[in-house]
C-alpha positions as CSV (number, residue, x, y, z in Angstrom):
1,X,10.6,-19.9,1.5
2,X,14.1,-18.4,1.1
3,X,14.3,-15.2,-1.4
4,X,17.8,-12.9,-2.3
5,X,16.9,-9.3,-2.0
6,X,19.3,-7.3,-4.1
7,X,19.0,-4.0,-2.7
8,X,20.6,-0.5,-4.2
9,X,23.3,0.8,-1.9
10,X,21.7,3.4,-0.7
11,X,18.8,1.6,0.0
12,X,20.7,-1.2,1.9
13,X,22.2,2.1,4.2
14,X,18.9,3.8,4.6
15,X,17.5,0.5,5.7
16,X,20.4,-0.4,8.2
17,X,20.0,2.6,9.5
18,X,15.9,2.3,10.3
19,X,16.5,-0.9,11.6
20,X,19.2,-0.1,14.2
21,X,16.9,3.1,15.2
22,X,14.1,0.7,15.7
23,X,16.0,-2.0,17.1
24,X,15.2,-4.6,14.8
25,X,16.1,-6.6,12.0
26,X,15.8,-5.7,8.2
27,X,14.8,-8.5,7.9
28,X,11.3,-8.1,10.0
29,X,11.5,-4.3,8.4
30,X,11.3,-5.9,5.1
31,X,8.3,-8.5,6.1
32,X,6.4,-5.6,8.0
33,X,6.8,-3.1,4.7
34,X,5.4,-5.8,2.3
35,X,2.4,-7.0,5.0
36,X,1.8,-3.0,4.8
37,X,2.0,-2.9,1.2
38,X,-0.3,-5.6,0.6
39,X,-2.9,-4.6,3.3
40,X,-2.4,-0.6,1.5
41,X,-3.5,-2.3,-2.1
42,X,-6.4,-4.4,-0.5
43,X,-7.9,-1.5,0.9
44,X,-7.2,0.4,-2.5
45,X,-9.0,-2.4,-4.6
46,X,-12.3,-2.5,-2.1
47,X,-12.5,1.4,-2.0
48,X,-12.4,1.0,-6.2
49,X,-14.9,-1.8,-5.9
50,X,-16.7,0.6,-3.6
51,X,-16.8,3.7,-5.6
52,X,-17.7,1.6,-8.8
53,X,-20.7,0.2,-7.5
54,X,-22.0,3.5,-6.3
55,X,-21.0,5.2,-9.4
56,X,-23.4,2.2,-11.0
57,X,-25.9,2.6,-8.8
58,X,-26.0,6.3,-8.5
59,X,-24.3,8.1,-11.2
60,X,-27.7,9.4,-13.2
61,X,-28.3,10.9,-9.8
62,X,-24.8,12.5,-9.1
63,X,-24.5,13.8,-12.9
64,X,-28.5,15.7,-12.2
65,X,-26.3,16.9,-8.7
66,X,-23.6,18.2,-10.7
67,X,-25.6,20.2,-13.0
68,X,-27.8,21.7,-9.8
């Protein structure tokens, strides 16, 4: 699917600039950033699902710890 990016000039520079260093496109700068970006907020949601379920299971527990 085609998509516009409108980009702020500085932006536009900074990311020229990271792509010529790395010898790529920004173009495959700007698909590797989002898969990053999604994989980073997948692995943020499961550690919050994580920590939830553990605070269910075992929060009486931890709050007797705390007051140890």
């Amino acid at each position: 699917m085609a998509m516009t990016v409108r980009l702020p000039e500085e932006l536009d520079a900074a990311l020229d600039a990271l792509a010529e260093r790395r010898h790529t496109s920004k173009h495959a700068l700007i698909l590797e950033a989002t898969e990053l970006l999604l994989s980073s907020d997948s692995k943020t949601e499961r550690a919050t699902s994580i920590a939830q379920s553990v605070r269910a299971r075992y929060g009486e527990l931890l709050t007797r710890l705390e007051d140890a």
